[in-house]
PyMOL Python script that loads the backbone (N, CA, C, O; Angstrom):
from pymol import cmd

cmd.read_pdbstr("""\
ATOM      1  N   UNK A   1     -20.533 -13.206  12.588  1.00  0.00           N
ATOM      2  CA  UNK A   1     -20.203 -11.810  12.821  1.00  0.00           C
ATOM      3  C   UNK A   1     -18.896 -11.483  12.097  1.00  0.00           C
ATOM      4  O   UNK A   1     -17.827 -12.020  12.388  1.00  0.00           O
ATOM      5  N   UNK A   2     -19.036 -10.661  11.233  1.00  0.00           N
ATOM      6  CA  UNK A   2     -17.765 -10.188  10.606  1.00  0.00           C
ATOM      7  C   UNK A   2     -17.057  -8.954  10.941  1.00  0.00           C
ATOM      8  O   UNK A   2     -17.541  -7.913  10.498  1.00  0.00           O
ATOM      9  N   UNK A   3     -15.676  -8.872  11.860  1.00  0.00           N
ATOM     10  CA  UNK A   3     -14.831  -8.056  12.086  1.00  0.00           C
ATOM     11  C   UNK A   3     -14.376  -7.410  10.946  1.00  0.00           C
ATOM     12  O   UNK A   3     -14.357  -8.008   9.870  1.00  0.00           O
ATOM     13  N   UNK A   4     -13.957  -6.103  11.067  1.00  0.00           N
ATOM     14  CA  UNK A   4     -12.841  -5.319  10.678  1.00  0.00           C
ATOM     15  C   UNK A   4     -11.615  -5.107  11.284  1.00  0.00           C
ATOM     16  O   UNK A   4     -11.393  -4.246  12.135  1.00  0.00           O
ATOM     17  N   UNK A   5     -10.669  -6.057  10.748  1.00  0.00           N
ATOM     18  CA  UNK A   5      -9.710  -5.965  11.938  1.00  0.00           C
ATOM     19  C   UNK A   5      -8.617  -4.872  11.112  1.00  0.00           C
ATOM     20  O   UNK A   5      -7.501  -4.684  11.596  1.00  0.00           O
ATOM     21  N   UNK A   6      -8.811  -4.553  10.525  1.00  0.00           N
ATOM     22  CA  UNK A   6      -8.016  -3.556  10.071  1.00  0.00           C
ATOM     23  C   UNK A   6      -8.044  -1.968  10.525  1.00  0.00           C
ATOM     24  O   UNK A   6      -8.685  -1.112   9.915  1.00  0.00           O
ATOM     25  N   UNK A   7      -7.293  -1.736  11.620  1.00  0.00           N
ATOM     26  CA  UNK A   7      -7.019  -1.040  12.668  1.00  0.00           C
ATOM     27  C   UNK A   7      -6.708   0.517  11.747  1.00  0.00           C
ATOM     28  O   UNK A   7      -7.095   1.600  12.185  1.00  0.00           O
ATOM     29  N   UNK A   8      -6.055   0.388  10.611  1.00  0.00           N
ATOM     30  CA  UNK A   8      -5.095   1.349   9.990  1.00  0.00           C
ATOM     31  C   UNK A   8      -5.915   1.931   8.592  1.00  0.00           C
ATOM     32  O   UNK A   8      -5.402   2.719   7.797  1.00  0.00           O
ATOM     33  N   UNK A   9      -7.347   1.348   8.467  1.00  0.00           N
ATOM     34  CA  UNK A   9      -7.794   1.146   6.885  1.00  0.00           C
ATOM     35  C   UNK A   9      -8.232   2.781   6.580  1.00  0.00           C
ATOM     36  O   UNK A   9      -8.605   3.211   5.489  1.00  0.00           O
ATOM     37  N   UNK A  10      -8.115   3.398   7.572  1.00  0.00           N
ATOM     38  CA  UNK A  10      -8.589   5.276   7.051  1.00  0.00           C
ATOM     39  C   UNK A  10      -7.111   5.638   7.000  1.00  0.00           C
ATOM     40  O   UNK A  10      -6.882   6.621   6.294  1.00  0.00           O
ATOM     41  N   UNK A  11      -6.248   5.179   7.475  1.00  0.00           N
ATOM     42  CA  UNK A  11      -4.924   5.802   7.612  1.00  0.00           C
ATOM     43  C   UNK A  11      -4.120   5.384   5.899  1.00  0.00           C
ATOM     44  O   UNK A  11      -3.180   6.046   5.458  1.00  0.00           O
ATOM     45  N   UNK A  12      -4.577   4.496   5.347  1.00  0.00           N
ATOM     46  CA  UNK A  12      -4.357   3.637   4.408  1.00  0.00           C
ATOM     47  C   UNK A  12      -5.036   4.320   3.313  1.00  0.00           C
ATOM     48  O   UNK A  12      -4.327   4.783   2.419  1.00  0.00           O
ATOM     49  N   UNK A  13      -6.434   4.467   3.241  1.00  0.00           N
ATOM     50  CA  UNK A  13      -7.047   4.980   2.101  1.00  0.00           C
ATOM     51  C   UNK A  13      -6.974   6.671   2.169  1.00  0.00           C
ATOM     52  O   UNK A  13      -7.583   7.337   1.332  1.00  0.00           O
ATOM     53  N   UNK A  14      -6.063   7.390   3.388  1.00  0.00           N
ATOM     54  CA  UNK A  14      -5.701   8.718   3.468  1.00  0.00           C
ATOM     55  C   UNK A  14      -4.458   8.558   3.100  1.00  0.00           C
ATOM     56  O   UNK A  14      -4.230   9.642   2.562  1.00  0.00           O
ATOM     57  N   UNK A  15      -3.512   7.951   3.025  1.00  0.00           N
ATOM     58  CA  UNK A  15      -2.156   7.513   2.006  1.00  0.00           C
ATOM     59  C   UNK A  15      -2.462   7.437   0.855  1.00  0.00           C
ATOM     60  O   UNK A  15      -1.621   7.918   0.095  1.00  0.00           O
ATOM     61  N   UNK A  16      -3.303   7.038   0.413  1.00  0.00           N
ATOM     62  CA  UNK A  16      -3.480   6.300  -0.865  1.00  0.00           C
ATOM     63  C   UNK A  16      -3.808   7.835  -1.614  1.00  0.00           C
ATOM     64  O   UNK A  16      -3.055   8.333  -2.451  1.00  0.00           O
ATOM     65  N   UNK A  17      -5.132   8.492  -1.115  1.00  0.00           N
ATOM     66  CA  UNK A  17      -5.575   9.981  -1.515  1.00  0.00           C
ATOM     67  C   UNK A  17      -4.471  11.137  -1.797  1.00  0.00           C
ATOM     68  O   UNK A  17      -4.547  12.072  -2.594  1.00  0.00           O
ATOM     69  N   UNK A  18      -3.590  10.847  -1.046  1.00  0.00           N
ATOM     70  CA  UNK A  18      -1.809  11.909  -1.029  1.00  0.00           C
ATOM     71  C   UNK A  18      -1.503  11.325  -2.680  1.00  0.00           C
ATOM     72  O   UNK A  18      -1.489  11.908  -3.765  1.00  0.00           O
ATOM     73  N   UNK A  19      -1.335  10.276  -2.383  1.00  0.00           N
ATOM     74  CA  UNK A  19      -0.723   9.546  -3.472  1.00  0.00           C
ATOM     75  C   UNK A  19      -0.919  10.033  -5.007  1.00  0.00           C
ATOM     76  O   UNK A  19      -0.192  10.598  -5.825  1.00  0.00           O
ATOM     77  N   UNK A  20      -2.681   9.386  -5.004  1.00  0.00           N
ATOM     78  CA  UNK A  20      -3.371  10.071  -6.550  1.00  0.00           C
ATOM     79  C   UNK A  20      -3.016  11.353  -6.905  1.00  0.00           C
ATOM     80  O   UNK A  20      -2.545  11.802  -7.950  1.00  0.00           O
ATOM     81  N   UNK A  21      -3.473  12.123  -5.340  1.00  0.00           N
ATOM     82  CA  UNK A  21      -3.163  13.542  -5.685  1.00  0.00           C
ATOM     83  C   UNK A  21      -1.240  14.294  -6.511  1.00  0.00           C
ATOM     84  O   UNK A  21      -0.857  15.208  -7.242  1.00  0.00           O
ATOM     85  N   UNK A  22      -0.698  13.209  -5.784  1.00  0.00           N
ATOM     86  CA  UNK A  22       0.646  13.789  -5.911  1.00  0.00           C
ATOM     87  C   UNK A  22       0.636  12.992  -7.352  1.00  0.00           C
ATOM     88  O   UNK A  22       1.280  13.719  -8.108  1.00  0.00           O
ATOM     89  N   UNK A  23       0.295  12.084  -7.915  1.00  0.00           N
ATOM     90  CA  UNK A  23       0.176  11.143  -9.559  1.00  0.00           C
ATOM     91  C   UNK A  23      -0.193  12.003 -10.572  1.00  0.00           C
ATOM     92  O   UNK A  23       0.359  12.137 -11.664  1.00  0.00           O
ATOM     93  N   UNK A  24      -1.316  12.671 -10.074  1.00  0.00           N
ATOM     94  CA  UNK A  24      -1.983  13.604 -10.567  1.00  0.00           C
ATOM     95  C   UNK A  24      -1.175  15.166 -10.826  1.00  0.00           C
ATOM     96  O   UNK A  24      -1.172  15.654 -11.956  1.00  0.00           O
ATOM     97  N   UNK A  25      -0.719  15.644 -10.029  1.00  0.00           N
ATOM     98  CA  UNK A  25       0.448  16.579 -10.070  1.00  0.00           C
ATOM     99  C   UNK A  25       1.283  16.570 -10.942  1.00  0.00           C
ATOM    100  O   UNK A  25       1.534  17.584 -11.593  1.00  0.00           O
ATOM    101  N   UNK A  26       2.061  15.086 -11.191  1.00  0.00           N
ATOM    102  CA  UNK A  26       3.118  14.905 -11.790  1.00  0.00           C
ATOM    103  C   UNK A  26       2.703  14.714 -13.568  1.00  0.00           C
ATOM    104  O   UNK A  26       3.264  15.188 -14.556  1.00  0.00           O
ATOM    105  N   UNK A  27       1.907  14.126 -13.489  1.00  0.00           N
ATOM    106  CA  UNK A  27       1.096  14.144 -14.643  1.00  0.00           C
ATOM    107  C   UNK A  27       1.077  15.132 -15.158  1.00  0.00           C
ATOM    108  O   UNK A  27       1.720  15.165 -16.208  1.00  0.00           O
ATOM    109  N   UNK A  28       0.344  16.465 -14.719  1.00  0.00           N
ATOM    110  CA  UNK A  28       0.756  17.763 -15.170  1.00  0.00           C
ATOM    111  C   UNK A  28       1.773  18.437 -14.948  1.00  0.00           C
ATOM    112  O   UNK A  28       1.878  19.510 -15.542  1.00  0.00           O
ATOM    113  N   UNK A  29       3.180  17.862 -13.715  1.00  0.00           N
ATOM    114  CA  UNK A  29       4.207  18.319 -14.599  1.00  0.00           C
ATOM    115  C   UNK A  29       4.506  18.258 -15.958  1.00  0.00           C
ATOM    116  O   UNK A  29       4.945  19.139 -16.698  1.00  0.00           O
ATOM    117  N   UNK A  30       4.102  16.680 -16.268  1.00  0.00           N
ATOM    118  CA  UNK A  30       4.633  16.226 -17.864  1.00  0.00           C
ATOM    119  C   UNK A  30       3.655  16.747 -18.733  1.00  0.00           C
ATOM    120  O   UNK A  30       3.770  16.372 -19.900  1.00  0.00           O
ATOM    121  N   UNK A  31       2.882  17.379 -18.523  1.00  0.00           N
ATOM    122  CA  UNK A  31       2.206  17.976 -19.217  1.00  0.00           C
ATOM    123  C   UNK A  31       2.351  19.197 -19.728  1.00  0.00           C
ATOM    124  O   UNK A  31       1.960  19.471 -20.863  1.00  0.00           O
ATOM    125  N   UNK A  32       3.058  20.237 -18.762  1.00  0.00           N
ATOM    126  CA  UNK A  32       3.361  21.275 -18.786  1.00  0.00           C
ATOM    127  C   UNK A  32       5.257  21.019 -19.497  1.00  0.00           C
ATOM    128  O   UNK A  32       5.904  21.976 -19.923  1.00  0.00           O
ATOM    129  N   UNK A  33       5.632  20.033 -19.473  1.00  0.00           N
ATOM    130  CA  UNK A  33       6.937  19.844 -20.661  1.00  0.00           C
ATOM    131  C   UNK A  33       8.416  19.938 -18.998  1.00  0.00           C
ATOM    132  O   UNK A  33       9.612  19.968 -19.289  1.00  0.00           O
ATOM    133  N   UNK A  34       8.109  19.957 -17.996  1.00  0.00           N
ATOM    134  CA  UNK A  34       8.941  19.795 -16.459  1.00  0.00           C
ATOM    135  C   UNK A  34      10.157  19.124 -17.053  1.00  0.00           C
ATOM    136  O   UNK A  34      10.374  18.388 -18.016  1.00  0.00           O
ATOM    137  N   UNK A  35      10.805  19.635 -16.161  1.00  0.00           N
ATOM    138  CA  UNK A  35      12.302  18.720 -16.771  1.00  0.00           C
ATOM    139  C   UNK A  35      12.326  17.515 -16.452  1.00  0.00           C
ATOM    140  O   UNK A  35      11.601  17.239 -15.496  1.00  0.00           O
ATOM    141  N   UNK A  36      12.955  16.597 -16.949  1.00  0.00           N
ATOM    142  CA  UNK A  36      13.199  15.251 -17.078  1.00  0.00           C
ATOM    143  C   UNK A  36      13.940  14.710 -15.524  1.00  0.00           C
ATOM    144  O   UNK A  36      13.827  13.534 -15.176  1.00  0.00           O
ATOM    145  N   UNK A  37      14.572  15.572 -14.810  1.00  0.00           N
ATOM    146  CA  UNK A  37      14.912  15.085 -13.538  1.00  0.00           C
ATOM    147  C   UNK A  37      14.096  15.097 -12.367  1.00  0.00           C
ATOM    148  O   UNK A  37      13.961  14.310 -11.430  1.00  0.00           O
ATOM    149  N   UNK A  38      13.357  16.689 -12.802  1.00  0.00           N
ATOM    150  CA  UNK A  38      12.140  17.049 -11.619  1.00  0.00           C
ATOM    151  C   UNK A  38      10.828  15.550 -11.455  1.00  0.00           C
ATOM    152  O   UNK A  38      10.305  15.000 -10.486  1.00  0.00           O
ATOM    153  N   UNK A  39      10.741  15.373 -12.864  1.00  0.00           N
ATOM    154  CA  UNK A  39       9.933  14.334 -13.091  1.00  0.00           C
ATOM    155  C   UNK A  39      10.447  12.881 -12.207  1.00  0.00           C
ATOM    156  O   UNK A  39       9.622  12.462 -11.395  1.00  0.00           O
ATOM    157  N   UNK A  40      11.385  12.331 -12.297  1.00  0.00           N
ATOM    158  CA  UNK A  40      12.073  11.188 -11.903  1.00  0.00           C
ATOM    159  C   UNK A  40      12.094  11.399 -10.553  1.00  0.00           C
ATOM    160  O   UNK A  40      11.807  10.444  -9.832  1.00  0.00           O
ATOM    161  N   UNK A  41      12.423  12.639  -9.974  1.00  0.00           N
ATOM    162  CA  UNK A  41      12.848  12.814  -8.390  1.00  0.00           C
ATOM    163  C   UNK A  41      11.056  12.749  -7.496  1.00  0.00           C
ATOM    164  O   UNK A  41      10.862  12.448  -6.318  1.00  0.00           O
ATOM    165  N   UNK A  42       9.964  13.150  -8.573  1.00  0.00           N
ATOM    166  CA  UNK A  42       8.625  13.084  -7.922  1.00  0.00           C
ATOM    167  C   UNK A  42       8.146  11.720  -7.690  1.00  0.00           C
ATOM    168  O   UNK A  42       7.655  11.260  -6.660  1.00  0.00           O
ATOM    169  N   UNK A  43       8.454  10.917  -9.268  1.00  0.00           N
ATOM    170  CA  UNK A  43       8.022   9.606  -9.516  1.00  0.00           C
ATOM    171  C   UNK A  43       8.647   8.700  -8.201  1.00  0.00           C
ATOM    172  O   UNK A  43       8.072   7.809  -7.575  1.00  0.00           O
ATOM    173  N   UNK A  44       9.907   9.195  -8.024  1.00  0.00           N
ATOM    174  CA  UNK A  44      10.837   8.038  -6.887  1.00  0.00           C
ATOM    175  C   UNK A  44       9.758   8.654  -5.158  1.00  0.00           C
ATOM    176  O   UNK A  44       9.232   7.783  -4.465  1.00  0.00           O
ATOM    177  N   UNK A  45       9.682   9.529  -4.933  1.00  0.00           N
ATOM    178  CA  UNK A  45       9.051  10.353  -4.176  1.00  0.00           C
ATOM    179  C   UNK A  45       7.336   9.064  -4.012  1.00  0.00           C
ATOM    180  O   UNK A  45       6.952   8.227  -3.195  1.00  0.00           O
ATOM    181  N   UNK A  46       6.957   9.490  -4.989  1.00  0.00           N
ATOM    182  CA  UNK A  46       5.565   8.298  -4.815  1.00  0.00           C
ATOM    183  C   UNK A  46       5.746   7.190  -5.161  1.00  0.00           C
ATOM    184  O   UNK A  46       4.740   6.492  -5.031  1.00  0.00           O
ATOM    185  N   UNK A  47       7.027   6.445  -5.754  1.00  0.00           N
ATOM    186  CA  UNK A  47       6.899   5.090  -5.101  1.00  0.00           C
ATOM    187  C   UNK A  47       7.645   4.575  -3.642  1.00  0.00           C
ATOM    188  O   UNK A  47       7.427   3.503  -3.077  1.00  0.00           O
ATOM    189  N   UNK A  48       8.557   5.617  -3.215  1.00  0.00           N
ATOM    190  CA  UNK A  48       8.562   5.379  -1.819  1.00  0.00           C
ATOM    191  C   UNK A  48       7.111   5.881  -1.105  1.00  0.00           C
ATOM    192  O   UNK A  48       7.090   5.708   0.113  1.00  0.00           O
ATOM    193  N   UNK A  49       6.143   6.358  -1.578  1.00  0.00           N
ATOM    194  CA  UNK A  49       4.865   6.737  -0.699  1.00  0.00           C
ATOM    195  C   UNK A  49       4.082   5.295  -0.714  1.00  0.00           C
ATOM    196  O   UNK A  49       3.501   4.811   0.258  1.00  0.00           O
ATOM    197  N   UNK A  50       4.205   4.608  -2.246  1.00  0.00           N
ATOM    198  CA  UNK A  50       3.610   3.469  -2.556  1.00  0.00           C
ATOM    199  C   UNK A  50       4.001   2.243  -1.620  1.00  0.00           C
ATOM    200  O   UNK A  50       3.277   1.298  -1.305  1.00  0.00           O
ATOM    201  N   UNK A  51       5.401   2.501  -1.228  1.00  0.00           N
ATOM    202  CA  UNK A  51       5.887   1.638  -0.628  1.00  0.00           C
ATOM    203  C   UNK A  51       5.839   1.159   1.358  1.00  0.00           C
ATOM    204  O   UNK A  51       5.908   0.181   2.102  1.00  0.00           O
ATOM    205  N   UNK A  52       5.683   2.587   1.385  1.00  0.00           N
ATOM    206  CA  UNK A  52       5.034   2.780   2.719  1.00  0.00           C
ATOM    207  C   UNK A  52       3.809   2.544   2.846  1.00  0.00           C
ATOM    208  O   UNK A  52       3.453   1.585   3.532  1.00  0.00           O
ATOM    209  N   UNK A  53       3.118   3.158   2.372  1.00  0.00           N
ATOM    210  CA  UNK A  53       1.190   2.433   2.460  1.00  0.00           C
ATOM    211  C   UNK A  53       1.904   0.659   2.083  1.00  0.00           C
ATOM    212  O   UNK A  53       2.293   0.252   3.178  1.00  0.00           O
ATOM    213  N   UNK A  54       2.003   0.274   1.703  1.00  0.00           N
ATOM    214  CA  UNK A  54       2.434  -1.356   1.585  1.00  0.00           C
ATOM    215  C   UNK A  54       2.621  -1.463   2.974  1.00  0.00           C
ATOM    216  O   UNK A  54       1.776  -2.123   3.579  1.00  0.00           O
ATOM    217  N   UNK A  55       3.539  -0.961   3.611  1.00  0.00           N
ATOM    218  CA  UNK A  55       4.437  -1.511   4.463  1.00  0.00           C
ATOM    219  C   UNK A  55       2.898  -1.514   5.562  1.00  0.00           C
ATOM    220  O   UNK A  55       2.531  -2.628   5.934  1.00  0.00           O
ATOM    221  N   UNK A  56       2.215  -0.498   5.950  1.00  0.00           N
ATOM    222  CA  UNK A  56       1.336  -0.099   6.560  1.00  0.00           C
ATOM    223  C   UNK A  56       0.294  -1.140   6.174  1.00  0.00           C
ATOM    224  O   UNK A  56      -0.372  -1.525   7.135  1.00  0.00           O
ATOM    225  N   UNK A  57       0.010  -1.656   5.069  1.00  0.00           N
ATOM    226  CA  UNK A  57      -1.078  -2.456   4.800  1.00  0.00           C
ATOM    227  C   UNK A  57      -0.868  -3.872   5.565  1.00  0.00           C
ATOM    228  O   UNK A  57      -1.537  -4.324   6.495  1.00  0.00           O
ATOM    229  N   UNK A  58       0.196  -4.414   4.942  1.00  0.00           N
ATOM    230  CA  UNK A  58       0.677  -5.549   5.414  1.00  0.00           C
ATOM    231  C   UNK A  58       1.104  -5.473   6.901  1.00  0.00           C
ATOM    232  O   UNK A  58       0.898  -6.600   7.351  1.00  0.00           O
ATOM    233  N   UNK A  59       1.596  -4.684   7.865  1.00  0.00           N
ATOM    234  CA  UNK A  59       1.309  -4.947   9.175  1.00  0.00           C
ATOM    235  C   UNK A  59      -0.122  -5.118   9.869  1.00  0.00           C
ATOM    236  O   UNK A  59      -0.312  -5.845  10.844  1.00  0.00           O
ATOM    237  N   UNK A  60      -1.050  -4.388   9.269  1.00  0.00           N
ATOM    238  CA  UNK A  60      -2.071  -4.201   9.202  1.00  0.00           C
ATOM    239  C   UNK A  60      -2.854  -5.276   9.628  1.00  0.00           C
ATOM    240  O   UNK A  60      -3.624  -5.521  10.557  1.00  0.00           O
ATOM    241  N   UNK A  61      -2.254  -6.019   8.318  1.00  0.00           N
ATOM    242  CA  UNK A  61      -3.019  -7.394   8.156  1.00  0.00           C
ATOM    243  C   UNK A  61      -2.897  -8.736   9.281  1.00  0.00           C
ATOM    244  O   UNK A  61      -3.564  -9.523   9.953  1.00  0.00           O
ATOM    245  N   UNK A  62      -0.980  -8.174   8.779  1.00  0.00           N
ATOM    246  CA  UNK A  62      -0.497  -9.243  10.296  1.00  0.00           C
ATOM    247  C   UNK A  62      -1.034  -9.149  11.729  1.00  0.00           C
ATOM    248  O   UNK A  62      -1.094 -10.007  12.610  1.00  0.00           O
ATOM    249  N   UNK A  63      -1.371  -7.989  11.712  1.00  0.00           N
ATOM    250  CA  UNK A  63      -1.549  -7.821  13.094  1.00  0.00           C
ATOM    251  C   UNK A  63      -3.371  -8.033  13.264  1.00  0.00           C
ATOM    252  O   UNK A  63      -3.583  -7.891  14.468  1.00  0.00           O
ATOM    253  N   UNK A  64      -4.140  -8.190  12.849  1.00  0.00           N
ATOM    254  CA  UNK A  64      -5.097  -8.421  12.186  1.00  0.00           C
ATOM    255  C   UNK A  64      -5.947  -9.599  12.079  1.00  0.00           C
ATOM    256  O   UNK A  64      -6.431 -10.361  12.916  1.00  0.00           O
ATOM    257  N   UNK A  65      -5.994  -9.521  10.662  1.00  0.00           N
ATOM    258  CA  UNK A  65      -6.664 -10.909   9.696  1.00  0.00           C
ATOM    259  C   UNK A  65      -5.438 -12.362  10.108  1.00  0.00           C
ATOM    260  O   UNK A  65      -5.780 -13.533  10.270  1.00  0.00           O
ATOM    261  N   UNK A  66      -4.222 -11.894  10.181  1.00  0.00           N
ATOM    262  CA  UNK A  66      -3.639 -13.346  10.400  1.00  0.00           C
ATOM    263  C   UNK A  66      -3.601 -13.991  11.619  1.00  0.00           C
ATOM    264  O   UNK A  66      -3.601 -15.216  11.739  1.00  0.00           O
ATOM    265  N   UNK A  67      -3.570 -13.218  12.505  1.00  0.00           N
ATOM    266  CA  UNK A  67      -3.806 -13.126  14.250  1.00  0.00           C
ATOM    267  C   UNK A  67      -5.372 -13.875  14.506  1.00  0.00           C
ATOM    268  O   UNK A  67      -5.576 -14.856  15.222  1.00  0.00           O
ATOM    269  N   UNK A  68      -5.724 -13.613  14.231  1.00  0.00           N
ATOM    270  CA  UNK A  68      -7.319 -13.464  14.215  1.00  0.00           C
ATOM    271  C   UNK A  68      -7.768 -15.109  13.302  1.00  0.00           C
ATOM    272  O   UNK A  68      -8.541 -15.998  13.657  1.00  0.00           O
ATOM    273  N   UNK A  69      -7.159 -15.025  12.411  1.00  0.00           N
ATOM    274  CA  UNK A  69      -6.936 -16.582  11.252  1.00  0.00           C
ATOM    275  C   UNK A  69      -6.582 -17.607  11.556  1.00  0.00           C
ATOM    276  O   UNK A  69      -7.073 -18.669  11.173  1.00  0.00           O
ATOM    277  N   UNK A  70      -5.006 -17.367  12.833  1.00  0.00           N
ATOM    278  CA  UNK A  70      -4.327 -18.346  12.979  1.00  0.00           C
ATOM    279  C   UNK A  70      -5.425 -18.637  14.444  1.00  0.00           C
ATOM    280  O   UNK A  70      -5.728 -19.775  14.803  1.00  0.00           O
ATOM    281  N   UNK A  71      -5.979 -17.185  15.248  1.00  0.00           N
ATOM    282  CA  UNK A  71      -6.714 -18.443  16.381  1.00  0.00           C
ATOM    283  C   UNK A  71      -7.829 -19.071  16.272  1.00  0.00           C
ATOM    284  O   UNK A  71      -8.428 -19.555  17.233  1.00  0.00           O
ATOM    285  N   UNK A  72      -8.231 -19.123  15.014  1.00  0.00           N
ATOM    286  CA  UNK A  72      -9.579 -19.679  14.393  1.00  0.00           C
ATOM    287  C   UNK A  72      -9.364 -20.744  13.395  1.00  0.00           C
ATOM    288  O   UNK A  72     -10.150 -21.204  12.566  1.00  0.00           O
ATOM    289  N   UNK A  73      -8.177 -21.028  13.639  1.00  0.00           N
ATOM    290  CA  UNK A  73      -7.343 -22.131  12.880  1.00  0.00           C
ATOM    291  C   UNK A  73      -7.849 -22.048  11.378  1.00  0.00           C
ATOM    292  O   UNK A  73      -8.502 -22.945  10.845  1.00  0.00           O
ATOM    293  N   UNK A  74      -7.568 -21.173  10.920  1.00  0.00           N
ATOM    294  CA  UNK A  74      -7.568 -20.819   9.068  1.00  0.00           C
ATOM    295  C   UNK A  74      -6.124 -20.753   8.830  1.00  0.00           C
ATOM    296  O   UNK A  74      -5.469 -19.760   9.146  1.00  0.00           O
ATOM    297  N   UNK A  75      -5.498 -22.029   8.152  1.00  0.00           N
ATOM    298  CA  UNK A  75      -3.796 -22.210   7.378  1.00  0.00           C
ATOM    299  C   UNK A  75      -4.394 -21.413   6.754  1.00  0.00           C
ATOM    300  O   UNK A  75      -4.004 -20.351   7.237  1.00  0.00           O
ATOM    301  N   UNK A  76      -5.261 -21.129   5.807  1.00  0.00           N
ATOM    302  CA  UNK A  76      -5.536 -21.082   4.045  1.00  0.00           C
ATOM    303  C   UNK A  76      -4.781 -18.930   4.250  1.00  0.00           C
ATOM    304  O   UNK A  76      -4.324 -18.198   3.371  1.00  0.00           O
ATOM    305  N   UNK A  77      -4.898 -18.781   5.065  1.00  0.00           N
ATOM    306  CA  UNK A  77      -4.614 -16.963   5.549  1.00  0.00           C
ATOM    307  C   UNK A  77      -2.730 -17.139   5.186  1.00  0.00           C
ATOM    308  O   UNK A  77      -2.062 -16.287   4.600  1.00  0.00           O
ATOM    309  N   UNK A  78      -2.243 -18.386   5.695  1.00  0.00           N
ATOM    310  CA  UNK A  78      -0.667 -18.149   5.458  1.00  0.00           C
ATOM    311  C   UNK A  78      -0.401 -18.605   3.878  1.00  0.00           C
ATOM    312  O   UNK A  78       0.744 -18.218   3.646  1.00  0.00           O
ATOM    313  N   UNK A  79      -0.625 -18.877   3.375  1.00  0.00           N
ATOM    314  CA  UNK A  79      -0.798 -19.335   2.410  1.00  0.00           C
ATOM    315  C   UNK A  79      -1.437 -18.208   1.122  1.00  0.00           C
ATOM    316  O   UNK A  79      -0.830 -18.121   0.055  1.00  0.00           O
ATOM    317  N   UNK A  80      -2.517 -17.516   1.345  1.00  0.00           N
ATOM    318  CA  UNK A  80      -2.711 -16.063   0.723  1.00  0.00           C
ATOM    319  C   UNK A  80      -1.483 -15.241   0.843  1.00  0.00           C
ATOM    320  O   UNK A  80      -0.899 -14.879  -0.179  1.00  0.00           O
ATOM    321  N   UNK A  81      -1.054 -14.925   2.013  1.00  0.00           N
ATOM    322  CA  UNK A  81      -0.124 -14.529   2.707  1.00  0.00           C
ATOM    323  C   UNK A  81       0.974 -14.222   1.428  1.00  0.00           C
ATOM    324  O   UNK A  81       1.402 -13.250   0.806  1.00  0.00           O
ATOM    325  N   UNK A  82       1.093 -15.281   1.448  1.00  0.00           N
ATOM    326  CA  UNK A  82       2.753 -15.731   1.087  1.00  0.00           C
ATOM    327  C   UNK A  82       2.699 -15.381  -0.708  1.00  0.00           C
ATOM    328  O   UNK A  82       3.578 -14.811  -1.354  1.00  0.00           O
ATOM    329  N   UNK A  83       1.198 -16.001  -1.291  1.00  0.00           N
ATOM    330  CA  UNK A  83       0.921 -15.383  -2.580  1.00  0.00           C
ATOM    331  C   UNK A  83       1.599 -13.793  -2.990  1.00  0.00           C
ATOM    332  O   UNK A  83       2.487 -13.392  -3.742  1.00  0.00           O
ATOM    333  N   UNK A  84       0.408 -13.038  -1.815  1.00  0.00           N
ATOM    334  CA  UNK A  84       0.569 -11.389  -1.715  1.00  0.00           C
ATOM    335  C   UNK A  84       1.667 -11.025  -1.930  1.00  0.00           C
ATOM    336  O   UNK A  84       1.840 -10.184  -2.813  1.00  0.00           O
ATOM    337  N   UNK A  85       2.978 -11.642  -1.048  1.00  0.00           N
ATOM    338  CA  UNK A  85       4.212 -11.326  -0.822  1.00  0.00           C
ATOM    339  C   UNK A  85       5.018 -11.359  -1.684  1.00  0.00           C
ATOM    340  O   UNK A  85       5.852 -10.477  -1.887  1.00  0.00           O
ATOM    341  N   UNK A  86       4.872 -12.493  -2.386  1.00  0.00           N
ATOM    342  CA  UNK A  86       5.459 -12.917  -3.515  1.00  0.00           C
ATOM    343  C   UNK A  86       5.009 -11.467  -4.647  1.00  0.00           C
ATOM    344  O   UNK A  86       5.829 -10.784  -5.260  1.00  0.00           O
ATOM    345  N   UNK A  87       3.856 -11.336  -4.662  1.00  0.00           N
ATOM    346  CA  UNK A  87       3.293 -10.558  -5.870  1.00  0.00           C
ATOM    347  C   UNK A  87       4.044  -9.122  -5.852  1.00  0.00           C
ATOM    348  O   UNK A  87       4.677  -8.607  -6.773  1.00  0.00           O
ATOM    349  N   UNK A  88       3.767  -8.550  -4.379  1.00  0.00           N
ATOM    350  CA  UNK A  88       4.192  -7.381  -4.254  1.00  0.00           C
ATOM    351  C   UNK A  88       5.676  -7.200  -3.571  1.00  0.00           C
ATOM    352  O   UNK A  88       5.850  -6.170  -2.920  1.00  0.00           O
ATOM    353  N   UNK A  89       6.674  -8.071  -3.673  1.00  0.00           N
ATOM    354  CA  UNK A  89       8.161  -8.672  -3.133  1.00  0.00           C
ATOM    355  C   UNK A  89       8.578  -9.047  -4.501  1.00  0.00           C
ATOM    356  O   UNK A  89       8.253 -10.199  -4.788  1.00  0.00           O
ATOM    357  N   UNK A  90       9.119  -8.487  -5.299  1.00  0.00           N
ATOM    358  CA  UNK A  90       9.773  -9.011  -6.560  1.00  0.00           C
ATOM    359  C   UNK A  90      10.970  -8.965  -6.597  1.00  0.00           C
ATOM    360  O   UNK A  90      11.573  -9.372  -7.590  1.00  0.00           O
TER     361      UNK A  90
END
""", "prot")
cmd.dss("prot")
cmd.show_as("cartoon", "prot")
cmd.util.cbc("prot")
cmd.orient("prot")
């Protein structure tokens, strides 16, 4: 039987939809020739949005897939874990 333990995953892919949309926006600021600061102040704007859906994903998970991993005795979950972190923790 395979769970969804991901409690947050509409809240996540409704972050994500803000996101494109606001990518998409900015895009046609620069399209339309926007000033060079308006641009920078949107871009910082969606990667703090980027950064929050992160933050949201990864509790997500913890609370979750690793919970759920560690009482079914799967190490191999801390160990992905720590990959992820690394990848998206630079």
């Amino acid at each position: 039987m395979n769970h969804d333990h991901h409690k947050q995953r509409k809240n996540v892919v409704n972050r994500l939809a803000k996101i494109e949309g606001h990518v998409r926006s900015v895009k046609e600021m620069a399209s339309n020739g926007r000033d060079c600061g308006d641009l920078l102040i949107q871009i910082a704007a969606i990667r703090s949005a980027l950064d929050s859906c992160g933050k949201v994903i990864l509790k997500d998970h913890l609370e979750g897939c690793v919970v759920e991993a560690v009482k079914e005795g799967d190490d191999t979950v801390i160990e992905k874990l720590n990959e992820a972190i690394d990848k998206y923790i630079r």
